[in-house]
N, C-alpha and C positions, 0 to 999 in steps of 0.2 A: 539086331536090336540097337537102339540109338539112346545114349544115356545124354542128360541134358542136364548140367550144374550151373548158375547163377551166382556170382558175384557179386558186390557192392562196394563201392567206395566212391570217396565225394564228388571224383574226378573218372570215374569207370565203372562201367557195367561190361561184366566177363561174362562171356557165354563159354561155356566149355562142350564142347562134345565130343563124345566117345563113341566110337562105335562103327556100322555101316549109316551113310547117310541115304537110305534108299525110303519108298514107302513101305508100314506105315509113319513110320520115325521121321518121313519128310513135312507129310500134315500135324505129326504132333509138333513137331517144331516152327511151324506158320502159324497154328492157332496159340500156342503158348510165347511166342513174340508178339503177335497183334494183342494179347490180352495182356502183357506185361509193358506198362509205361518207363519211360524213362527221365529221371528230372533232367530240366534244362540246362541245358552245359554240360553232361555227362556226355562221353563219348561211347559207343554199342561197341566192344572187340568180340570178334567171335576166332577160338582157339580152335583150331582142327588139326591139333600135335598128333592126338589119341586117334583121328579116323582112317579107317583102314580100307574105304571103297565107297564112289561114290557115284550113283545112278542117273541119269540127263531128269528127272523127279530133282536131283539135291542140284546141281549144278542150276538149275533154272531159280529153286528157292536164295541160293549163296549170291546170285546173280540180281535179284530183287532186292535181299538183306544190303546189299552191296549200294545199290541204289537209291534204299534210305538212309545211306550214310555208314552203316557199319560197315571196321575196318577188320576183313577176315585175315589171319596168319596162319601160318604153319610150319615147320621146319622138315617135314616128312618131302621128299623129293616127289614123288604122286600125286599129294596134296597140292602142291605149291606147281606142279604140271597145271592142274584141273585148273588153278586159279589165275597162273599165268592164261590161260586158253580163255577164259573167264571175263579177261580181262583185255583181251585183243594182243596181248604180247606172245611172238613167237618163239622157240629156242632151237 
């Protein structure tokens, strides 16, 4: 299950998720990005402190999110594997 929290501020929009990034929890989080705007000059972070596994379905969406600009973090050392890889960086 993939929980999905939204943020606000004048300067950020927080994506939080929790959870497995697998489907269905990958299409909910593609159509509830595409239908949620962003005003101009906010910057999209997406948090994946809280996600604990994540499926070539989420790696491919994080990879897209990535490419319209949002900056995904994590501190979780798996996490931050996936997104090094994600990213072209090897370790």
């Amino acid at each position: 299950m993939l929980r999905i929290t939204i943020s606000n501020t004048a300067k950020e929009e927080l994506w939080t998720l929790q959870g497995r990034l697998v489907e269905p929890g990958v299409a909910q989080l593609k159509a509830c990005w595409q239908q949620h705007d962003t005003a101009e000059g906010r910057r999209r972070v997406v948090n994946l402190d809280d996600v604990t596994f994540i499926d070539s379905s989420g790696e491919r969406l994080l990879r897209q999110l990535a490419n319209q600009g949002a900056q995904c973090v994590a501190g979780d050392v798996y996490v931050q594997h996936v997104l090094d890889r994600l990213r072209g960086k090897r370790k």
